[in-house]
Each structure stands twice: as structure tokens, then as C-alpha cells.
mmCIF file as Biopython writes it, N, C-alpha, C and O atoms, coordinates in Angstrom:
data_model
#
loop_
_atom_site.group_PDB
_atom_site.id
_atom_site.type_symbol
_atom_site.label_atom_id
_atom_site.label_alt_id
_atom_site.label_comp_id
_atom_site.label_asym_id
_atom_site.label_entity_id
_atom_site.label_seq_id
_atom_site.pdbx_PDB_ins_code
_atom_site.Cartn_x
_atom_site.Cartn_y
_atom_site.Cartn_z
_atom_site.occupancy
_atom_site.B_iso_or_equiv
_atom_site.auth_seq_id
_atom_site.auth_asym_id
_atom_site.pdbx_PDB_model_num
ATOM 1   N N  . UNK A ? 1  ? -112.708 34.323 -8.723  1.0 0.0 1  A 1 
ATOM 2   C CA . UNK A ? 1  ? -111.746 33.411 -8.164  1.0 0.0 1  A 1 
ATOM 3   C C  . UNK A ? 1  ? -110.353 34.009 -8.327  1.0 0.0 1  A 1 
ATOM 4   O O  . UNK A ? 1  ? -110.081 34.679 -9.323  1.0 0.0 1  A 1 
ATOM 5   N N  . UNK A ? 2  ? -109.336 33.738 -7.215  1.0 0.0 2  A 1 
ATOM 6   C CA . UNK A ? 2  ? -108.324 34.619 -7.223  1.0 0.0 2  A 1 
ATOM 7   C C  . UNK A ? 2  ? -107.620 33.428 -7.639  1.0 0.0 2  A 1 
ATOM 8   O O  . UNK A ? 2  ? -108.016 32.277 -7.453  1.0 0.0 2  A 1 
ATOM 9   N N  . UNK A ? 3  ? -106.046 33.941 -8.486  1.0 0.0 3  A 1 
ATOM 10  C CA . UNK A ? 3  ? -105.331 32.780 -8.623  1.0 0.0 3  A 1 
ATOM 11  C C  . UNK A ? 3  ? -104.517 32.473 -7.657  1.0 0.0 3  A 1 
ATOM 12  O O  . UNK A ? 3  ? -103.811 33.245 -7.009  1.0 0.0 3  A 1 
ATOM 13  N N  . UNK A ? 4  ? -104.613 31.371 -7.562  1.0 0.0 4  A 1 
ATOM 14  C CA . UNK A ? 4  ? -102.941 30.886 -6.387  1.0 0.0 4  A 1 
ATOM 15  C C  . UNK A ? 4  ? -101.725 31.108 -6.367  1.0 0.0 4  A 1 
ATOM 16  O O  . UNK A ? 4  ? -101.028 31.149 -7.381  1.0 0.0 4  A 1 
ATOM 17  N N  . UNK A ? 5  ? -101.209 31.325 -4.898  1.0 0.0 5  A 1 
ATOM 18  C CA . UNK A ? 5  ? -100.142 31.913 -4.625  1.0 0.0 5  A 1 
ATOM 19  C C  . UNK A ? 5  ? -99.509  30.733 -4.985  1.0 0.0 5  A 1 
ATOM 20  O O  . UNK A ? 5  ? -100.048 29.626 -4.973  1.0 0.0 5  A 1 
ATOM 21  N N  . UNK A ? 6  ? -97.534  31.144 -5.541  1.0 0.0 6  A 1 
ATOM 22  C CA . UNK A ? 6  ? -96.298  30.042 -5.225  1.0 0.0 6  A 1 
ATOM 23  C C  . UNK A ? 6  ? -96.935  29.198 -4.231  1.0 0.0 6  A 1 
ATOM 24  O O  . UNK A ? 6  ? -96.971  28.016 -4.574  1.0 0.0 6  A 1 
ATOM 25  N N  . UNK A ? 7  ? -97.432  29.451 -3.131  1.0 0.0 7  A 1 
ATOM 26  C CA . UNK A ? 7  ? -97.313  28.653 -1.722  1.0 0.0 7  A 1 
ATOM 27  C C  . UNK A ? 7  ? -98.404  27.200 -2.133  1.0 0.0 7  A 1 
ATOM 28  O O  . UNK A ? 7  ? -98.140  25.999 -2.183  1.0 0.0 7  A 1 
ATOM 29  N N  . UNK A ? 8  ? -100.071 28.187 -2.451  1.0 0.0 8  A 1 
ATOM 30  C CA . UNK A ? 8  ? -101.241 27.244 -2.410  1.0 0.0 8  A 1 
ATOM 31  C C  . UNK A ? 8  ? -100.364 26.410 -3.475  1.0 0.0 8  A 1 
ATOM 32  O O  . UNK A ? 8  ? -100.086 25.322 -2.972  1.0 0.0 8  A 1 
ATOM 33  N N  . UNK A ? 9  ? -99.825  26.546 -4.790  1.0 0.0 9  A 1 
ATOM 34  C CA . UNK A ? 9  ? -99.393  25.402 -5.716  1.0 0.0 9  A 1 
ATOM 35  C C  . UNK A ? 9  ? -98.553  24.677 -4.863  1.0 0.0 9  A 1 
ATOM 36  O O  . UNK A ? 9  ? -98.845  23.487 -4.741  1.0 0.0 9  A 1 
ATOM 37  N N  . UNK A ? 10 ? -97.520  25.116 -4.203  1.0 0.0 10 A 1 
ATOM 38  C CA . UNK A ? 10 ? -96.554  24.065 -4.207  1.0 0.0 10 A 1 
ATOM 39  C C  . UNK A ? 10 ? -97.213  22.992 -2.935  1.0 0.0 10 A 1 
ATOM 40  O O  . UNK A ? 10 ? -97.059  21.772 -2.983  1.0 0.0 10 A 1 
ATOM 41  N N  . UNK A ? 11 ? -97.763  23.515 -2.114  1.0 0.0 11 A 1 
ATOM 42  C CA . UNK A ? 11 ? -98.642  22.697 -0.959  1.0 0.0 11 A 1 
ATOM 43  C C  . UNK A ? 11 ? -99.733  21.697 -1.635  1.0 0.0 11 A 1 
ATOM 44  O O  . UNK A ? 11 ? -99.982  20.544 -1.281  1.0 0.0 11 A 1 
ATOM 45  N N  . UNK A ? 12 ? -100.303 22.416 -2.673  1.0 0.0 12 A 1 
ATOM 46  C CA . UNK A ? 12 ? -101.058 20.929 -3.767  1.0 0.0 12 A 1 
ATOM 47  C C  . UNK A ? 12 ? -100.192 20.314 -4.137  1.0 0.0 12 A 1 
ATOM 48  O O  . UNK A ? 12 ? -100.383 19.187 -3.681  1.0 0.0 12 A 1 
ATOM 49  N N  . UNK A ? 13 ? -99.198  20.322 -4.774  1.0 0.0 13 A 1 
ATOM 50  C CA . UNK A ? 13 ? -97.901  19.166 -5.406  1.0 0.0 13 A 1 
ATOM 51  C C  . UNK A ? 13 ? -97.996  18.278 -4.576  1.0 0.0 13 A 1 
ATOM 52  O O  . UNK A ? 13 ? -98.480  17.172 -4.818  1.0 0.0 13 A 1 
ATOM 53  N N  . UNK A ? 14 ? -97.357  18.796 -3.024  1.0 0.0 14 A 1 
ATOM 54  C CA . UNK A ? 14 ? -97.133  18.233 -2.528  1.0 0.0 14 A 1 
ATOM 55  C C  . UNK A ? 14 ? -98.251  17.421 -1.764  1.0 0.0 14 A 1 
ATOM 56  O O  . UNK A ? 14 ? -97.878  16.551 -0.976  1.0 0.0 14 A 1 
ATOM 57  N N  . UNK A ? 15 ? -99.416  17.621 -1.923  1.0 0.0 15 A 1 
ATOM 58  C CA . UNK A ? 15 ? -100.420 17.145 -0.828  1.0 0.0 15 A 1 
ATOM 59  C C  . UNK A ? 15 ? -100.676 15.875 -1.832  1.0 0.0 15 A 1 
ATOM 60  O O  . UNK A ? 15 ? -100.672 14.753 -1.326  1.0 0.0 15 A 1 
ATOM 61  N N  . UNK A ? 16 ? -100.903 16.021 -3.269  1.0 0.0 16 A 1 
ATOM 62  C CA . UNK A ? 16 ? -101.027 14.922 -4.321  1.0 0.0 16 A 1 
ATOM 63  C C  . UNK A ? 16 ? -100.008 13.740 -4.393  1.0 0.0 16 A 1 
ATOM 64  O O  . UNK A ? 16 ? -100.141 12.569 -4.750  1.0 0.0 16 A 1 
ATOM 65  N N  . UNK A ? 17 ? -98.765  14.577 -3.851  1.0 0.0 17 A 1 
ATOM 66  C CA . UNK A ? 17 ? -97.896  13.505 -4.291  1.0 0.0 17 A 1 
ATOM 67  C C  . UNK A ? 17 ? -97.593  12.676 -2.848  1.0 0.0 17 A 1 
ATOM 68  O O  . UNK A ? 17 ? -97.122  11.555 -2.656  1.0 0.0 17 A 1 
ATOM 69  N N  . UNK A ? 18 ? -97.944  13.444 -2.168  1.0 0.0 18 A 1 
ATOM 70  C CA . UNK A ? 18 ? -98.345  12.380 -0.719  1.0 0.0 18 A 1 
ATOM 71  C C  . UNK A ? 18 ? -99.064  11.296 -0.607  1.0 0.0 18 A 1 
ATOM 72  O O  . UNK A ? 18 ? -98.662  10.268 -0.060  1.0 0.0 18 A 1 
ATOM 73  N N  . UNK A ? 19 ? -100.456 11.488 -1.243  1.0 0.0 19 A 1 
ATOM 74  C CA . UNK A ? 19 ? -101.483 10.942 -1.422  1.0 0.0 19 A 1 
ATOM 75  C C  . UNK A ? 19 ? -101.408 9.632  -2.067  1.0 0.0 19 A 1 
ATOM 76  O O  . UNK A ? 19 ? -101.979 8.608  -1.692  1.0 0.0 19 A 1 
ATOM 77  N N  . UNK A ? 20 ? -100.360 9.831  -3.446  1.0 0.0 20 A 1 
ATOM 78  C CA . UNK A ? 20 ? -99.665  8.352  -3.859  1.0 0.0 20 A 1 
ATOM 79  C C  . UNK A ? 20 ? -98.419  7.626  -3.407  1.0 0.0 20 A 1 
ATOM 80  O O  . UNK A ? 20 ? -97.872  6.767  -4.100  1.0 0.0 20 A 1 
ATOM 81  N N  . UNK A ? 21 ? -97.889  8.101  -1.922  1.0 0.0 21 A 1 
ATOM 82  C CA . UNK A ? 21 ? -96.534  7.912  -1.496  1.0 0.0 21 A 1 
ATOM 83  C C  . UNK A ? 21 ? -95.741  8.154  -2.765  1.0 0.0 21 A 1 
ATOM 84  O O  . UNK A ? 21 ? -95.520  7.303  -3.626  1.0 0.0 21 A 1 
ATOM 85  N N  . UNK A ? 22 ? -95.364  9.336  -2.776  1.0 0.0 22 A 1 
ATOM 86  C CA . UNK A ? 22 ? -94.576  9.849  -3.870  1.0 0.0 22 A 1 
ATOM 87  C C  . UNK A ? 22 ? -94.255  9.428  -4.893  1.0 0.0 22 A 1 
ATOM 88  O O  . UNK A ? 22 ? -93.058  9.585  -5.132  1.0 0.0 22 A 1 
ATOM 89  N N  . UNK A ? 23 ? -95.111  8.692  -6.014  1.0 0.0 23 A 1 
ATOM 90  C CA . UNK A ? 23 ? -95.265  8.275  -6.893  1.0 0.0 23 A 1 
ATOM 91  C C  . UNK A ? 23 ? -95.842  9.202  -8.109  1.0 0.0 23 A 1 
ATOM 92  O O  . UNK A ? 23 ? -97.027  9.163  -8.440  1.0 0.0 23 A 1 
ATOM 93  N N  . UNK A ? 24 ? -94.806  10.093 -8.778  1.0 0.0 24 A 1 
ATOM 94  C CA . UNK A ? 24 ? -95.360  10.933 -9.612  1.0 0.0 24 A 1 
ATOM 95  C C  . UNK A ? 24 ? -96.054  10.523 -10.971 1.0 0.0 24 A 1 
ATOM 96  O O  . UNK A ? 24 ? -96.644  11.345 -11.673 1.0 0.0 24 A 1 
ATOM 97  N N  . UNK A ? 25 ? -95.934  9.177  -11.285 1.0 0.0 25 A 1 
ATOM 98  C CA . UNK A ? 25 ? -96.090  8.991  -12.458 1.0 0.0 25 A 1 
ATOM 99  C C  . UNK A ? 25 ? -98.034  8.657  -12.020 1.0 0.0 25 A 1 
ATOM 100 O O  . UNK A ? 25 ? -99.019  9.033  -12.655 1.0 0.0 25 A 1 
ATOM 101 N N  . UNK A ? 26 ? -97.969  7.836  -10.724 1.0 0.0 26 A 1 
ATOM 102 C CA . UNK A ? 26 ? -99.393  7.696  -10.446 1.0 0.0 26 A 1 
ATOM 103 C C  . UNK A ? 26 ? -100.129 9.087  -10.013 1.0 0.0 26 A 1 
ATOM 104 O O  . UNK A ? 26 ? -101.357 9.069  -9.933  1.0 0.0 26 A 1 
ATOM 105 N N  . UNK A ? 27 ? -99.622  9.945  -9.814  1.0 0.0 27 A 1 
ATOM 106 C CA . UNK A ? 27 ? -100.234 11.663 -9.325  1.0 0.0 27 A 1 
ATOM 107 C C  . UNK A ? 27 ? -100.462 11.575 -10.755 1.0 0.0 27 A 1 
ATOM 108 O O  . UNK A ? 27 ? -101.321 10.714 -10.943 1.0 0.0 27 A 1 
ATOM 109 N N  . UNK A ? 28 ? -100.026 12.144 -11.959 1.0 0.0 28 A 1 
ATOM 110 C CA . UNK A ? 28 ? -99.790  12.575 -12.836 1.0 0.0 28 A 1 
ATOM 111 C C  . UNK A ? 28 ? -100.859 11.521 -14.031 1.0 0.0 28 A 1 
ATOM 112 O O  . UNK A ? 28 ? -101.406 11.999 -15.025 1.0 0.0 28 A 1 
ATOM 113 N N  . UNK A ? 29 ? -100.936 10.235 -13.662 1.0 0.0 29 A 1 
ATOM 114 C CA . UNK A ? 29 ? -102.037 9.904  -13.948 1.0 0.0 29 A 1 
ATOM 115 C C  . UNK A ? 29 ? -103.380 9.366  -13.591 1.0 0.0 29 A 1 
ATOM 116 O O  . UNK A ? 29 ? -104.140 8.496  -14.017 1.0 0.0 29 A 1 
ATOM 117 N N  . UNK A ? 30 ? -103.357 10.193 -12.689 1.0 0.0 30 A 1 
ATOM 118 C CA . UNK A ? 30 ? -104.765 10.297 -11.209 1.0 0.0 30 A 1 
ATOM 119 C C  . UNK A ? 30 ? -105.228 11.533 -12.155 1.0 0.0 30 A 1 
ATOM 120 O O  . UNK A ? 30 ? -106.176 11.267 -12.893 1.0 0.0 30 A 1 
ATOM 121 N N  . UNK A ? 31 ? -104.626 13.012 -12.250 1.0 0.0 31 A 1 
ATOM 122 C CA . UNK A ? 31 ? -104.844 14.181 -12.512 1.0 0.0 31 A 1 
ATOM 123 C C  . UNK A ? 31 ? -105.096 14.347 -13.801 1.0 0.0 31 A 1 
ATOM 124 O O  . UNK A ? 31 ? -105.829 15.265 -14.169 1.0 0.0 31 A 1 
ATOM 125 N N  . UNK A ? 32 ? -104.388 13.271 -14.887 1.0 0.0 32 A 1 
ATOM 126 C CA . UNK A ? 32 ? -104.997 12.978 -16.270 1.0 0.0 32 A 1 
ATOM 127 C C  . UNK A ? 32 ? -106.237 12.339 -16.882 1.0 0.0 32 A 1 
ATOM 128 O O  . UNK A ? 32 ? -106.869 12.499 -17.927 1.0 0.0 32 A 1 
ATOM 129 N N  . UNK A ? 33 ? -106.338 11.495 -15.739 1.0 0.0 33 A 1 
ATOM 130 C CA . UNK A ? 33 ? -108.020 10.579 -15.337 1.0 0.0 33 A 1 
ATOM 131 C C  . UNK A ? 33 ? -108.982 11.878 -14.959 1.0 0.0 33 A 1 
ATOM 132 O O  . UNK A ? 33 ? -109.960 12.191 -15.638 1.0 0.0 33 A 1 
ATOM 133 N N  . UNK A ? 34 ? -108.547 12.586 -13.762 1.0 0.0 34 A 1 
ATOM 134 C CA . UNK A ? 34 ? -109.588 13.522 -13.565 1.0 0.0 34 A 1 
ATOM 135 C C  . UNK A ? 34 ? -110.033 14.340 -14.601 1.0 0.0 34 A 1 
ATOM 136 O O  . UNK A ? 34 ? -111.248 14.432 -14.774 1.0 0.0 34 A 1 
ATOM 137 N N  . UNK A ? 35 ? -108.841 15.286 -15.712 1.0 0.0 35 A 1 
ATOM 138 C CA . UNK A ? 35 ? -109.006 15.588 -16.349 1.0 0.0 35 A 1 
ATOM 139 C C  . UNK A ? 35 ? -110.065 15.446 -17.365 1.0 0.0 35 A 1 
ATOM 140 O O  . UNK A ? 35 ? -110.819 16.345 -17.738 1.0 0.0 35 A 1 
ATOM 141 N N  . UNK A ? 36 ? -110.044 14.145 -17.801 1.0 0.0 36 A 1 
ATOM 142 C CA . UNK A ? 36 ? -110.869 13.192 -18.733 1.0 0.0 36 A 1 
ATOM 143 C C  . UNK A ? 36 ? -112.137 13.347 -18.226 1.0 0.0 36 A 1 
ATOM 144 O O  . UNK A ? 36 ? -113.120 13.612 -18.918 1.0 0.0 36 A 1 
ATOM 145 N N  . UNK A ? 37 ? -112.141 13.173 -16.912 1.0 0.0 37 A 1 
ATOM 146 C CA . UNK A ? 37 ? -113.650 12.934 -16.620 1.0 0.0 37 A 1 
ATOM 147 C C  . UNK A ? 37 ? -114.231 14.320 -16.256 1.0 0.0 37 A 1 
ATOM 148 O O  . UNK A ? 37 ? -115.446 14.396 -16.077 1.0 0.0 37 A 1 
ATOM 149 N N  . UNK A ? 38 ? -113.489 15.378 -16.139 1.0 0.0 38 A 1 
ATOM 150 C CA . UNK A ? 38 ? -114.119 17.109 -15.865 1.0 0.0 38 A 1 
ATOM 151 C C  . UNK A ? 38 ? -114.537 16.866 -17.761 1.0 0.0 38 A 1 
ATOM 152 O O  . UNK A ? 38 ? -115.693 16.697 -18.151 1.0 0.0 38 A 1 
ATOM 153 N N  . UNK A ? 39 ? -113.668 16.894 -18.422 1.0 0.0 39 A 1 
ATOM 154 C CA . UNK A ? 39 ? -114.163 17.307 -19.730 1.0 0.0 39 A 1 
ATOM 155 C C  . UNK A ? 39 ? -115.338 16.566 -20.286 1.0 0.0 39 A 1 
ATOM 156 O O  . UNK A ? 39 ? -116.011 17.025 -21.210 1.0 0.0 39 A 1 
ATOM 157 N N  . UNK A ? 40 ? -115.544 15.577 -19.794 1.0 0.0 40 A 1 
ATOM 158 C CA . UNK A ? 40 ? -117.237 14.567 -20.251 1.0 0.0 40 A 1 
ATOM 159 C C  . UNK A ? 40 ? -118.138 15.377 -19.679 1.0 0.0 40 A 1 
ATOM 160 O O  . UNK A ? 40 ? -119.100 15.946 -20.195 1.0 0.0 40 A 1 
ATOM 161 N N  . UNK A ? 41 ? -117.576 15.389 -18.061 1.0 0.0 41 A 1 
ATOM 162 C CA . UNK A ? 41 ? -119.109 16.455 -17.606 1.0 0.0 41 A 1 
ATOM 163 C C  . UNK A ? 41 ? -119.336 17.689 -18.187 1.0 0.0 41 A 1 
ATOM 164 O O  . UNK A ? 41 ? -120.447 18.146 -18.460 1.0 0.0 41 A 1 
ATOM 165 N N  . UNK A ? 42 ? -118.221 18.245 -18.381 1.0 0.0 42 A 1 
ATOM 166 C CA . UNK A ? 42 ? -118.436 19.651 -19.259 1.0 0.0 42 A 1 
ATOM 167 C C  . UNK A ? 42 ? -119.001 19.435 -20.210 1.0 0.0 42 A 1 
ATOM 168 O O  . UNK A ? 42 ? -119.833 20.326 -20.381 1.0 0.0 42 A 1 
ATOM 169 N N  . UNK A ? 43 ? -119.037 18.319 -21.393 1.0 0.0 43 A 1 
ATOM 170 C CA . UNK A ? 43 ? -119.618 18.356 -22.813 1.0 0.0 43 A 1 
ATOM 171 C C  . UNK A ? 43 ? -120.966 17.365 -21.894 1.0 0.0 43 A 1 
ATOM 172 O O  . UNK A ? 43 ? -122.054 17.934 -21.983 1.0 0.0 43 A 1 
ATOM 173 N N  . UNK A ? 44 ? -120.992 16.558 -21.397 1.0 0.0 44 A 1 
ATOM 174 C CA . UNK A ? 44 ? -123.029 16.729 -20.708 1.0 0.0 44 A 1 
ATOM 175 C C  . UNK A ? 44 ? -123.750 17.869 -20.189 1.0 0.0 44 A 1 
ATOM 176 O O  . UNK A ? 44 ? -124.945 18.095 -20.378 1.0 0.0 44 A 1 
ATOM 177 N N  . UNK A ? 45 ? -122.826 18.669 -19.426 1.0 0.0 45 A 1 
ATOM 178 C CA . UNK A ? 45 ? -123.584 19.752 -19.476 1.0 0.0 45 A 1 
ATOM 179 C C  . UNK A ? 45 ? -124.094 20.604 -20.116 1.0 0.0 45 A 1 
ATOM 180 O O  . UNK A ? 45 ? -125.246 21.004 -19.948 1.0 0.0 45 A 1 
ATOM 181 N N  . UNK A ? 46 ? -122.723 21.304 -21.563 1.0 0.0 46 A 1 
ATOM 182 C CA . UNK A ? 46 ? -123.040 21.429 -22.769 1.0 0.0 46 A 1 
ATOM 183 C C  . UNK A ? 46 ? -124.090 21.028 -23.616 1.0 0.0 46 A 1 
ATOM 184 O O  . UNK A ? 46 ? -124.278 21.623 -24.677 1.0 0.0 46 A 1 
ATOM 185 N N  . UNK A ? 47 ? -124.737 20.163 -23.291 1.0 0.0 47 A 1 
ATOM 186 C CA . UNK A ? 47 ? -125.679 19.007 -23.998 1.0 0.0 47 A 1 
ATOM 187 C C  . UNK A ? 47 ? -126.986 19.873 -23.494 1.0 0.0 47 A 1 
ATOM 188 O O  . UNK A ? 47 ? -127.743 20.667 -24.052 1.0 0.0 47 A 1 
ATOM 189 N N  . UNK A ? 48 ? -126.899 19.422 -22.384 1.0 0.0 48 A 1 
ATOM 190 C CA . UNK A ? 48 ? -128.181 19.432 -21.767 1.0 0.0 48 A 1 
ATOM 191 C C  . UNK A ? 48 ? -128.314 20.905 -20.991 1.0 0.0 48 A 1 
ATOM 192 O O  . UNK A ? 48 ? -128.899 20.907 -19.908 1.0 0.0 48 A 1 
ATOM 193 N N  . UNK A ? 49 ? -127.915 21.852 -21.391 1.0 0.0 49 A 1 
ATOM 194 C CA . UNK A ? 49 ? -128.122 23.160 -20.831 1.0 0.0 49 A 1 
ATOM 195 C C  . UNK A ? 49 ? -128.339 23.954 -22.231 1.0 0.0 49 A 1 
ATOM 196 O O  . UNK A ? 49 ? -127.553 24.101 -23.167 1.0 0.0 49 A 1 
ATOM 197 N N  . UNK A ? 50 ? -130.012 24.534 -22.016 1.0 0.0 50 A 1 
ATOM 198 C CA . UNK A ? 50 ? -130.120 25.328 -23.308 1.0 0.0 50 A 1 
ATOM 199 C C  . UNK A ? 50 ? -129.781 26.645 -23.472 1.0 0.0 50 A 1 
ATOM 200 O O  . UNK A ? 50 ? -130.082 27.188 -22.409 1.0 0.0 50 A 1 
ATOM 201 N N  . UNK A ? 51 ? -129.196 27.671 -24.424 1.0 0.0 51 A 1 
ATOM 202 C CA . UNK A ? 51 ? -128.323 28.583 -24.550 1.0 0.0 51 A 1 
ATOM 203 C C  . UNK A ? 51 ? -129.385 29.927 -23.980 1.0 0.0 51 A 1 
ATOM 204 O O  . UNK A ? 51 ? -128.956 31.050 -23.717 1.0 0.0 51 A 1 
ATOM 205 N N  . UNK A ? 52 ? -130.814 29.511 -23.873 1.0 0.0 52 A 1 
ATOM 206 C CA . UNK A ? 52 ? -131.219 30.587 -23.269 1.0 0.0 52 A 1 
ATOM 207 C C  . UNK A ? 52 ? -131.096 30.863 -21.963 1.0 0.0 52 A 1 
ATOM 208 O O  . UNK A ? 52 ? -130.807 31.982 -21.539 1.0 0.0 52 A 1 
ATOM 209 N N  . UNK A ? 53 ? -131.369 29.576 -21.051 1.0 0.0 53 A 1 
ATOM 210 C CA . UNK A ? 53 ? -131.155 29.465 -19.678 1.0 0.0 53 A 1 
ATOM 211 C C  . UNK A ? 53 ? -129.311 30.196 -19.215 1.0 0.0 53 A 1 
ATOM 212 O O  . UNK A ? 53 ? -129.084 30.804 -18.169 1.0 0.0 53 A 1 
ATOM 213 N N  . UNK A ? 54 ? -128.408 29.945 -20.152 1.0 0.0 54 A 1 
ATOM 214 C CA . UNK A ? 54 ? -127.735 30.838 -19.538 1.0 0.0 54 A 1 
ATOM 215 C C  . UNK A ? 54 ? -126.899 31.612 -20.245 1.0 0.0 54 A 1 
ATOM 216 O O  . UNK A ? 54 ? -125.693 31.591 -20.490 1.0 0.0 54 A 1 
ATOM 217 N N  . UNK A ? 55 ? -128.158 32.568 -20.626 1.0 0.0 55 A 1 
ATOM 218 C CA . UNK A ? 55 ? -127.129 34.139 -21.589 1.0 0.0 55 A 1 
ATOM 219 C C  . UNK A ? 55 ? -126.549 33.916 -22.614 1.0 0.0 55 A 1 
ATOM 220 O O  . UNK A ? 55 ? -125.840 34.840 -23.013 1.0 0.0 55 A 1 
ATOM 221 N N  . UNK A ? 56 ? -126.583 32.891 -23.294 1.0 0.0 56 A 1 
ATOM 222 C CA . UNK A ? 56 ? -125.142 32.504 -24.438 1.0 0.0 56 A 1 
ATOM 223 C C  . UNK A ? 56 ? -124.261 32.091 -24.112 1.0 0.0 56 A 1 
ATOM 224 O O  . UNK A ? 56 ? -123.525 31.684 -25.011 1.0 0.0 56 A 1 
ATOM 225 N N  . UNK A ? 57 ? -123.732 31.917 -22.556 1.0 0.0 57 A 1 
ATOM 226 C CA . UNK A ? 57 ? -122.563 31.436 -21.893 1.0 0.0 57 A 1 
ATOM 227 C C  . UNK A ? 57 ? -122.296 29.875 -22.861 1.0 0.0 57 A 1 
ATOM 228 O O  . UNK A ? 57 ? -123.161 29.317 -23.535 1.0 0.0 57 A 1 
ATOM 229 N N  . UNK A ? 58 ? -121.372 29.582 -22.744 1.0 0.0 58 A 1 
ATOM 230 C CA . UNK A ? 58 ? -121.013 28.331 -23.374 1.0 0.0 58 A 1 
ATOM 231 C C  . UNK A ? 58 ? -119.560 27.778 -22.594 1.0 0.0 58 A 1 
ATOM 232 O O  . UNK A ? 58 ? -118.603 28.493 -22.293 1.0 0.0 58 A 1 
ATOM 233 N N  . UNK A ? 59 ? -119.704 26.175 -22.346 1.0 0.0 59 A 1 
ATOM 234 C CA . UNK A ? 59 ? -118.191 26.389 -21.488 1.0 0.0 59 A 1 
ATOM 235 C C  . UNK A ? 59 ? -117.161 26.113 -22.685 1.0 0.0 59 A 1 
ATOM 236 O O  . UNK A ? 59 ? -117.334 25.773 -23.855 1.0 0.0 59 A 1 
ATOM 237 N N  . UNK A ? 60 ? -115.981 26.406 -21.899 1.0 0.0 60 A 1 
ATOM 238 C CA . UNK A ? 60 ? -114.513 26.326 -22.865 1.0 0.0 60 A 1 
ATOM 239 C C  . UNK A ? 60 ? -113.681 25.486 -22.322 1.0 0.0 60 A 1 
ATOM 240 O O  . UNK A ? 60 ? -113.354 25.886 -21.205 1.0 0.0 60 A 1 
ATOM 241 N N  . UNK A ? 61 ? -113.106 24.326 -22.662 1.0 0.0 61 A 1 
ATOM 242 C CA . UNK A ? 61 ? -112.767 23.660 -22.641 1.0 0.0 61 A 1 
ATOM 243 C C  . UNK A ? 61 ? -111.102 23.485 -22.353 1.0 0.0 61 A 1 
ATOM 244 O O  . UNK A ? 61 ? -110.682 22.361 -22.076 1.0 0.0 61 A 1 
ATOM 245 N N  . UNK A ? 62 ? -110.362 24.400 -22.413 1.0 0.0 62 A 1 
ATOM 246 C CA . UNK A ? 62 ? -109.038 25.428 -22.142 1.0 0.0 62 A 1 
ATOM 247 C C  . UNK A ? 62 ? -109.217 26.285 -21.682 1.0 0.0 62 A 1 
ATOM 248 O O  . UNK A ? 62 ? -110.176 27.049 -21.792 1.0 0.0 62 A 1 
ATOM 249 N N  . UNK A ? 63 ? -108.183 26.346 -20.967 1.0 0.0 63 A 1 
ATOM 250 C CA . UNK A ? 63 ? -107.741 27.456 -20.367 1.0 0.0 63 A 1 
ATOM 251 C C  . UNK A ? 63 ? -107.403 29.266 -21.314 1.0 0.0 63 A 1 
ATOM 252 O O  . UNK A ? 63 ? -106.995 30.233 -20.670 1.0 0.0 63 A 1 
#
């Protein structure tokens, strides 16, 4: 995965903050909700994926 250009970020800002008629505090806690809920699925998957099925891989939780 390649990282994003200046452009792709600032066109997400802006596509999010459209999305709540420019309401950053509701973007900002739309994207903190999502957050929350990527990291549950990550620790169910964690759960339920055994370390042989994939190599020792383990997910990380940070960046």
C-alpha cells in the first residue's frame, strides 16, 4: 500500500467534513467511533485466528 499524497489527505478532510455539513467536532467523533470499533475487530480477530494459520503474524494495534 502506497501512502497518500498532500492531495488524497486533504480531499478526505474534506469529503468527511462534508459529510457532517462541516461540523468538525461530529467528523472527529464519527472517526473516534470508527476507531473504537476497527480496534474490537482487530482484538476478535486476534482471538480467533490461530498463530499457525498465519506465520506468527500478529496484528498491532498502532501505527
Amino acid at each position: 500500500m502506497q501512502p497518500a499524497t498532500k492531495e488524497d489527505v486533504d480531499y478526505e478532510v474534506e469529503a468527511a467534513l462534508a459529510f457532517h455539513d462541516e461540523d468538525a467536532k461530529a467528523t472527529i467523533a464519527t472517526l473516534l467511533a470508527d476507531i473504537r470499533h476497527l480496534r474490537l475487530q482487530l482484538a476478535l480477530t486476534e482471538s480467533a485466528i490461530s498463530r499457525g494459520m498465519v506465520r506468527g503474524w500478529s496484528p498491532k494495534y498502532d501505527r
